[in-house]
C-alpha positions as CSV (number, residue, x, y, z in Angstrom):
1,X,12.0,0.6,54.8
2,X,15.9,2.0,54.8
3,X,16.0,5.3,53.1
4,X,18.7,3.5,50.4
5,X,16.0,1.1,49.3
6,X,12.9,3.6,49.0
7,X,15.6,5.3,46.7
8,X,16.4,2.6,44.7
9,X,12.5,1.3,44.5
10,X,12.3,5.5,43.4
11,X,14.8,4.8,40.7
12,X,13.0,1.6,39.3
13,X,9.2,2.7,39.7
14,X,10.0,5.6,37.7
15,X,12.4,4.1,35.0
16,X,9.2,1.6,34.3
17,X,7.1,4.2,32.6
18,X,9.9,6.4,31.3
19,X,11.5,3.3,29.2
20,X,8.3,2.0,28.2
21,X,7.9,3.7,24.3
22,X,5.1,4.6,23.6
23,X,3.0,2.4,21.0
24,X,2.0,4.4,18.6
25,X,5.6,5.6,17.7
26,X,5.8,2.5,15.3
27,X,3.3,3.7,13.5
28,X,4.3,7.4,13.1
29,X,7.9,5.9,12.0
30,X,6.2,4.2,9.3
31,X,4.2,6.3,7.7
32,X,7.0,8.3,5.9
33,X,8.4,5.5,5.3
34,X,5.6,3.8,3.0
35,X,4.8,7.6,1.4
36,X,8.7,7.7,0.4
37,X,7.6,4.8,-1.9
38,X,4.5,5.8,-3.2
39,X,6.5,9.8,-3.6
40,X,9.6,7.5,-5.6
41,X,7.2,5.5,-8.0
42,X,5.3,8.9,-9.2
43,X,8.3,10.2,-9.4
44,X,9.4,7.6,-11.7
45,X,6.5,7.5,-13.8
46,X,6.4,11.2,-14.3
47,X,9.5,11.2,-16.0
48,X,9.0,8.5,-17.6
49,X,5.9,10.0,-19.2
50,X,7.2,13.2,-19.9
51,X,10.5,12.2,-20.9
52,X,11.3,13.4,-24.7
53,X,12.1,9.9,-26.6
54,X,15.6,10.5,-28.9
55,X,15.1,6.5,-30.7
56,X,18.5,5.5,-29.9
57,X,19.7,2.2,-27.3
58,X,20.7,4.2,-24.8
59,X,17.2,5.9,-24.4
60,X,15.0,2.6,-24.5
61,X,17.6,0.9,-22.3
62,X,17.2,4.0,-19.4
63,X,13.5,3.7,-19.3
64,X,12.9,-0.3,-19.2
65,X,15.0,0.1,-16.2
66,X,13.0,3.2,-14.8
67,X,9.7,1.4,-15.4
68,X,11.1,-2.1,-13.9
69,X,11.8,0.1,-11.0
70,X,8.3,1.6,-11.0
71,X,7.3,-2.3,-10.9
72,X,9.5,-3.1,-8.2
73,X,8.8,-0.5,-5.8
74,X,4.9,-0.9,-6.7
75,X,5.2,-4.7,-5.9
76,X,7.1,-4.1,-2.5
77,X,4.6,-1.8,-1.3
78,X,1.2,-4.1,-2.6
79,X,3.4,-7.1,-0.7
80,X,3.3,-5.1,2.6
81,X,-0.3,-4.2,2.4
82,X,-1.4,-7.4,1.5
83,X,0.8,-8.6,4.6
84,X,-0.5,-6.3,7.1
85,X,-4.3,-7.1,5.7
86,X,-3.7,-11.0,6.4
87,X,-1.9,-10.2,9.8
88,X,-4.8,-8.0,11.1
89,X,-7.0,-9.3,13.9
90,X,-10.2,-10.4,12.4
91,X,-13.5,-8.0,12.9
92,X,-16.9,-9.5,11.9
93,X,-17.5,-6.3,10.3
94,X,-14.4,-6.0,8.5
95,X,-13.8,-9.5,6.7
96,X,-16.0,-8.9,3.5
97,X,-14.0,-5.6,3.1
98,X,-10.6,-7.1,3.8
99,X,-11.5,-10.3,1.3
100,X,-12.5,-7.7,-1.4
101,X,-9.2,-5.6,-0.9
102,X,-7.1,-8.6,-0.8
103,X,-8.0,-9.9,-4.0
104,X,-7.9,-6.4,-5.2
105,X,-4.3,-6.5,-4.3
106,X,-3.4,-9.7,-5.7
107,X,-4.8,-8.8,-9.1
108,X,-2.3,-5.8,-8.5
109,X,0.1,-8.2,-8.6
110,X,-0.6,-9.9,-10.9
111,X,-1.0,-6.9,-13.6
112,X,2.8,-6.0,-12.7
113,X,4.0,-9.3,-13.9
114,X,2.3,-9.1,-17.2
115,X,3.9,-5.2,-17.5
116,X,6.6,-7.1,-16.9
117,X,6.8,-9.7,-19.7
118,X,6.0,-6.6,-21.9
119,X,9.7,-5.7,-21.4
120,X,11.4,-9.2,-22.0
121,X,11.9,-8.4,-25.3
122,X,14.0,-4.9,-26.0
123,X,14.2,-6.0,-29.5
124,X,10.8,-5.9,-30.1
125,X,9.6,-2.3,-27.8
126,X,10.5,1.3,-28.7
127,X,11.1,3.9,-26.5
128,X,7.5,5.6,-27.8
129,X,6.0,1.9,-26.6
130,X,7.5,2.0,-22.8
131,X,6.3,5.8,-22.7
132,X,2.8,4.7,-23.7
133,X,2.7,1.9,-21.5
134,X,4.0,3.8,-18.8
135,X,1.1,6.4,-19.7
136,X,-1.6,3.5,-18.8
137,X,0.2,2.0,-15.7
138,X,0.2,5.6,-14.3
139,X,-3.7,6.1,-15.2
140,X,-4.7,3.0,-13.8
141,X,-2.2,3.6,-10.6
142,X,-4.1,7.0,-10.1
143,X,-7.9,5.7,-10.9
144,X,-8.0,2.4,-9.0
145,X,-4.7,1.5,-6.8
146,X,-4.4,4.8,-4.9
147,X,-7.8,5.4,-3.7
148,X,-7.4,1.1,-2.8
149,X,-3.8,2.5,-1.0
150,X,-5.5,4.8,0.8
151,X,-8.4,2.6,2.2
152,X,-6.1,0.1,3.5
153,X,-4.1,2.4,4.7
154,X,-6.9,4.2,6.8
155,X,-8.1,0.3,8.6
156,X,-4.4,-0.4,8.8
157,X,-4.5,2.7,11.2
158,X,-7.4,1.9,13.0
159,X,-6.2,-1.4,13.4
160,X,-3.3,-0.1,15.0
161,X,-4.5,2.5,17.0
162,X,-7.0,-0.2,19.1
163,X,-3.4,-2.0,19.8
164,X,-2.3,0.9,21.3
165,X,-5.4,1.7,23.3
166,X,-5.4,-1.9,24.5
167,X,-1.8,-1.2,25.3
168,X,-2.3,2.0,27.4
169,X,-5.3,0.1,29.5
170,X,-2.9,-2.7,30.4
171,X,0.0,-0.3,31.5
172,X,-2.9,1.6,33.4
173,X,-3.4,-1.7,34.8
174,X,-0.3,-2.1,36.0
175,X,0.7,1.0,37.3
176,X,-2.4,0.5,40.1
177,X,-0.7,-3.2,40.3
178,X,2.9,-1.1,41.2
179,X,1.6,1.2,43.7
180,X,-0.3,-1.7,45.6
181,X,2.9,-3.3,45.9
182,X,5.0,-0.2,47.1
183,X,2.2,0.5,49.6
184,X,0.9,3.5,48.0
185,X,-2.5,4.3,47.7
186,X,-3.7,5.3,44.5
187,X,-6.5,8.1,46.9
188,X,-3.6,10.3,47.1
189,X,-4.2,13.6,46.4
190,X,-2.0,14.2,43.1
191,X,-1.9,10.5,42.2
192,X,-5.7,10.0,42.2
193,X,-6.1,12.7,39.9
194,X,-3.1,11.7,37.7
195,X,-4.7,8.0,37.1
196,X,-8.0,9.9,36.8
197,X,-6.8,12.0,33.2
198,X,-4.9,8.6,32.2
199,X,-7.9,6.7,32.5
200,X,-10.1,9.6,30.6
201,X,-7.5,9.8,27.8
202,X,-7.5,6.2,27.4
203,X,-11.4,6.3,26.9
204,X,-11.1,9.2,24.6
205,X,-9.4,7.7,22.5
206,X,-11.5,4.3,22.1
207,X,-14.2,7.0,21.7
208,X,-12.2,8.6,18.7
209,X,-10.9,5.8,17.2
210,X,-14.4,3.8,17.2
211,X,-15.8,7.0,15.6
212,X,-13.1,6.1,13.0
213,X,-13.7,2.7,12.6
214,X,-17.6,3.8,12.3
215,X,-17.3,6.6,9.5
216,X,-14.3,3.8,7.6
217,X,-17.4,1.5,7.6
218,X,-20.0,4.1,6.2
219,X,-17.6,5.3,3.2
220,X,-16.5,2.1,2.3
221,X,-18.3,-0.8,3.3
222,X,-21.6,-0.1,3.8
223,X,-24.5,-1.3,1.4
224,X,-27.2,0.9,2.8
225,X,-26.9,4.6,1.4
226,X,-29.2,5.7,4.2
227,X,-27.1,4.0,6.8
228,X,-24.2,5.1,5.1
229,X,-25.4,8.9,4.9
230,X,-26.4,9.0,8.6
231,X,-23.3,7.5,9.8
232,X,-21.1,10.1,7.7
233,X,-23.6,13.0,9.2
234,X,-22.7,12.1,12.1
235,X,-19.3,11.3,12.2
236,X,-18.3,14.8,10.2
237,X,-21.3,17.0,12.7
238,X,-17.9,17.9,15.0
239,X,-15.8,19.8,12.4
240,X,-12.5,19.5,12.2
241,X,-12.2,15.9,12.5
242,X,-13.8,14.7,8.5
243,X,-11.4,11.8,8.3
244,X,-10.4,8.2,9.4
245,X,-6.6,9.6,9.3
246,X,-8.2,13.1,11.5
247,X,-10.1,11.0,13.8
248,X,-7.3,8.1,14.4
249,X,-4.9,11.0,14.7
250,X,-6.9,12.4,17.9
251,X,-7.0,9.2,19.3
252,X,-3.0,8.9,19.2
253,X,-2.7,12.4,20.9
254,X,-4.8,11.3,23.7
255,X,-3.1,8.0,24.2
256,X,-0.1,10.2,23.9
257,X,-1.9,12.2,27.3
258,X,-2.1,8.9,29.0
259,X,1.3,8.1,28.6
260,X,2.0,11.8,29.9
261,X,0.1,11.3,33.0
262,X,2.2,8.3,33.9
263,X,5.1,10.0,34.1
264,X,3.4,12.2,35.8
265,X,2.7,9.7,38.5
266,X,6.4,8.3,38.4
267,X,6.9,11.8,39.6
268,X,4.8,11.9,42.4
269,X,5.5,8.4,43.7
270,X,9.1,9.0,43.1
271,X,8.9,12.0,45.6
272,X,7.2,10.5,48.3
273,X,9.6,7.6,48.3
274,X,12.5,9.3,48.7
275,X,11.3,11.6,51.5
């Protein structure tokens, strides 16, 4: 092999982990994206309940369109989970849950188009009446919708996470599939232990995010309190790590090391190409 082509094969062995982005990086762009929402609608509500009424048009017209934006932005944001629930691959273990949750959303909904029709007629509602209502909408947001947010939210994660686990296994795969074919063998020295940490990050984080998936089952879908208790013991006996978001969090830092290790063999193989 000329010294020009073990160069170029250099160039292109290493460019295909160094492009590749890593998978969880839709998922970390897209949490602040959806807590922007939920951040706007409080915000919206909270002055709309403590907002000094002063009786006149001007007042009344300002905060049916504050609260119709309350009800927009909550719509948008039940429409995405509800679209992300339906798209999920299907778990055995998950589908009562996920059936519940769904219909839980729907009746969501379904209560913003009856606050709705509660503003189509400004003649008839005061400025005291939208504060009021705006009063209930935020109770019930707060007593029932968040904590329903935040479940989703957490098996939206885990969800996620596996398809990045499943992702980092296949380019695993196919980084021993490009050394085959450059001749390399994967006993080398540097490279073994390279695939070696790759291959124990990967299965760390199946580890973690199956404890996830685990303790998501124990606090929210399990009947049993014993089971439930013994699963939660469990999941919470290796402080810090007391949450779905904690758990699934680990498990993205240790795809994260797979990804790192790689590079790291784009490094290596790089080096001895071009010698």
């Amino acid at each position: 092999m000329s010294t020009k082509t073990k160069k170029g094969l250099a160039v292109v062995f290493a460019l295909a982990f160094l492009v590749v982005s890593y998978p969880g990086s839709a998922t970390a762009e897209s949490a602040p994206a959806v807590q922007k929402v939920l951040e706007n609608t409080k915000a919206y509500l909270d002055d709309l309940v403590t907002a000094k009424d002063d009786n006149t048009s001007n007042d009344l017209s300002l905060k049916i369109e504050t609260f119709k934006q309350v009800l927009d932005l909550s719509s948008a944001e039940t429409k995405d989970l509800e679209f992300k629930l339906l798209t999920a691959d299907k778990e055995e273990r998950f589908e009562a849950w996920k059936k519940d949750s769904l219909d839980k959303l729907a009746r969501a909904l379904a209560y913003y188009d009856s606050e709705r029709d509660l503003l189509s007629d400004s003649n008839s509602i005061t400025a005291e009446d939208i504060t009021n209502i705006a009063k209930h909408f935020k109770e019930w947001r707060e007593s029932e919708y968040l904590p329903l947010v935040s479940e989703v939210q957490d098996f939206i994660l885990i969800k996620q996470e596996m398809k990045a686990i499943q992702t980092a296994g296949k380019r695993l795969d196919k980084v021993n599939e490009n050394l085959v074919s450059l001749g390399i063998s994967s006993d080398n020295k540097n490279i073994s232990k390279y695939l070696s940490k790759a291959k124990s990050f990967i299965n760390s984080a199946s580890k973690l995010n199956d404890e996830a998936a685990d303790l998501f089952v124990s606090r929210y879908i399990s009947t049993s309190t014993e089971e439930a208790t013994s699963t939660d013991a469990n999941a919470t006996s290796t402080p810090p790590l007391t949450s779905v978001k904690d758990l699934v969090r680990s498990s993205l830092d240790a795809v994260k090391g797979a990804y790192q290790s790689f590079i790291d063999v784009s490094g290596v193989v790089r080096r001895l190409l071009i010698r």
